[in-house]
C-alpha positions in Angstrom: 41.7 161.0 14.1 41.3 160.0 17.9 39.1 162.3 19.9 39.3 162.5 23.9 36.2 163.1 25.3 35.9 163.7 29.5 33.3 161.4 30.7 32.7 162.9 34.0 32.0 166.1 32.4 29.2 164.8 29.7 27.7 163.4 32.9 27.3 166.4 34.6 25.8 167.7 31.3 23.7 165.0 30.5 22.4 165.3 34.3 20.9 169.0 32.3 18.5 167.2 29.9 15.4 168.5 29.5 15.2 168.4 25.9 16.5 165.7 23.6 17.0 166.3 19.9 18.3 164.3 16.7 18.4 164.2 13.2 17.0 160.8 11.7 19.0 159.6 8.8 22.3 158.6 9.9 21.3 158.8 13.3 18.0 156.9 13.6 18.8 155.2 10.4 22.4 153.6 9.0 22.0 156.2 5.9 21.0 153.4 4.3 18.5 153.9 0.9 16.5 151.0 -0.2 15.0 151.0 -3.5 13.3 149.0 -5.8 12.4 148.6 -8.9 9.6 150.9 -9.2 11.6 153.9 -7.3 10.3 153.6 -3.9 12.5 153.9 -1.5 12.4 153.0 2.1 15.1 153.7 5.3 15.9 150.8 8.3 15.6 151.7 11.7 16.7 150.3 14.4 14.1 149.1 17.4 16.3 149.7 20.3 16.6 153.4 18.8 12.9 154.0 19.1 12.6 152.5 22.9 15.4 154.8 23.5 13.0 157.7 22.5 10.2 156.1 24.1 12.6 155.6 27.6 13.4 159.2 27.7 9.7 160.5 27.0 8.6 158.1 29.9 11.4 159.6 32.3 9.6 163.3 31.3 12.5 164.6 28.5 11.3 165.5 25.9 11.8 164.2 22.2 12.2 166.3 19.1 13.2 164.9 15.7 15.1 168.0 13.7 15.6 166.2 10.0 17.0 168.3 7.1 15.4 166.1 4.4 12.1 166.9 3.5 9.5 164.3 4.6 9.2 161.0 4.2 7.1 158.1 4.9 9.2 156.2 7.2 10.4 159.2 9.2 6.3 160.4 9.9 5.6 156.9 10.8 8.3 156.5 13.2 7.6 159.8 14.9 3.8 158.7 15.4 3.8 155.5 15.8 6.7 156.7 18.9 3.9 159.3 19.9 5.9 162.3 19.7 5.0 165.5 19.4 8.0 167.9 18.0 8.6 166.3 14.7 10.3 168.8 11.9 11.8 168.3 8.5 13.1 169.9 5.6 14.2 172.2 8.7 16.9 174.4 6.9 17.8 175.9 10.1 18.3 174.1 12.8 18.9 176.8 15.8 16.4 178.8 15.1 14.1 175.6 15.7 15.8 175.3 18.4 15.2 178.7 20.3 11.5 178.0 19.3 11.7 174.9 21.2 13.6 176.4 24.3 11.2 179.3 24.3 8.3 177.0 24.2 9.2 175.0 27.2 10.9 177.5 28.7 14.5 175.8 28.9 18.4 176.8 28.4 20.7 175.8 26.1 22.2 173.7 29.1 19.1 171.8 29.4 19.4 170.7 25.8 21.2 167.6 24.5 21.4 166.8 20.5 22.5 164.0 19.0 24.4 164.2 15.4 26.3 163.1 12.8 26.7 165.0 9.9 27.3 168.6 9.0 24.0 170.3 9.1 23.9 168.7 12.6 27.0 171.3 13.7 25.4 174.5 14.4 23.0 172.9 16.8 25.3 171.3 18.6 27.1 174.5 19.1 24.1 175.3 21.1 23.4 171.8 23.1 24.9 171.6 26.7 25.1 167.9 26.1 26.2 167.3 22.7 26.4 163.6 21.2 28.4 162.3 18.5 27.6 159.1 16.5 30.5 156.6 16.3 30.7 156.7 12.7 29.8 160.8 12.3 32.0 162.9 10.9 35.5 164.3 12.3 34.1 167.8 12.9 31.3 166.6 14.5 33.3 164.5 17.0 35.5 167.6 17.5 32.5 169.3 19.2 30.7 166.8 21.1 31.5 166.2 24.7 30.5 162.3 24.1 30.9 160.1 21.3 28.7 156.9 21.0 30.4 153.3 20.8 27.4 152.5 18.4 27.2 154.1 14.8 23.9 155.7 13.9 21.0 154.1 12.8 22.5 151.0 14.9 22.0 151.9 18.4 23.4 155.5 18.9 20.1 156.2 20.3 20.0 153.6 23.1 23.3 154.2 23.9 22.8 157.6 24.7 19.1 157.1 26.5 20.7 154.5 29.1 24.4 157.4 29.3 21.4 160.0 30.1 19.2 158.6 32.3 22.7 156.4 34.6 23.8 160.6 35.1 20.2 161.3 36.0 20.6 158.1 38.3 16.8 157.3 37.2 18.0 153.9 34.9 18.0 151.4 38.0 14.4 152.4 38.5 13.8 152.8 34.9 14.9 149.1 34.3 12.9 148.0 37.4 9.6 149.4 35.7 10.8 148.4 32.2 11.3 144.2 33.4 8.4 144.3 35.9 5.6 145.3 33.4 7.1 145.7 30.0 7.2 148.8 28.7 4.0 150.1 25.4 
């Protein structure tokens, strides 16, 4: 199914961001499972994803993680070793996390942007002003996003949408100015 999306108007939406959200498998990862022999299991993610995260904290949006599976190593080390601070999983509802969020730092549901893939990631998208769509997420998530990512999730979604958000903010000349001059930690 092909999906039209108007790219001037998830500008002017993205311009909005104050609040960034996203799911982690599928979007973070490729919902890929490794296992071995023993039964541990691990998940891939992909580095440019993180320094998306990273780029958006730096340019003051804010970063939460909003993961239905229940916790796992990987996830937890990702989100600290990425320093953030709004980390939830086995979150069974995500727009009520949501409002908590928005009533902690005091924002709208215009100022929010949430990036998805799957179809516990639908109802809070119905609430983003700037909702994403992951190149390989499913037809009902497409449906609602205003923008669809060229790269599938888990294989530079993220990045993708970082560098869409901050080009509508018109902060990513100056973001890659900083970035190549003294490298980015």
């Amino acid at each position: 199914m092909a999906f039209e999306k108007n790219v001037n108007d998830a500008r002017e939406r993205a311009r909005n961001v104050k609040l960034f959200g996203h799911d982690i498998h599928g979007v973070l990862t490729a919902n890929t499972l490794f296992c071995d022999i023993e039964g541990n299991k691990s998940y891939g993610f992909w580095h440019m994803d993180g320094f998306a995260d990273l780029s958006l904290t730096a340019n003051d949006i804010r970063i939460a993680f909003l993961d239905t599976t229940s916790i796992d190593g990987e996830g937890l080390f990702r989100a600290k070793e990425l320093k953030l601070d709004k980390f939830y999983y086995a979150v069974t509802n995500k727009p009520a996390k949501l409002e908590e969020l928005k009533k902690e730092l005091n924002i709208t549901d215009a100022e929010v942007g949430y990036l998805g893939c799957e179809l516990s990631d639908l109802p809070v998208m119905k609430k983003a002003g700037f909702a994403v769509a992951t190149a390989n997420a499913i037809d009902e998530v497409k449906a609602l996003a205003c923008y669809i990512t060229k790269a599938e999730g888990g294989r530079g979604a993220m990045r993708e949408v970082c560098e869409f958000i901050l080009r509508a903010m018109g902060k990513w000349d100056g973001w890659v100015e900083k970035v190549t001059k003294m490298g980015y930690k």
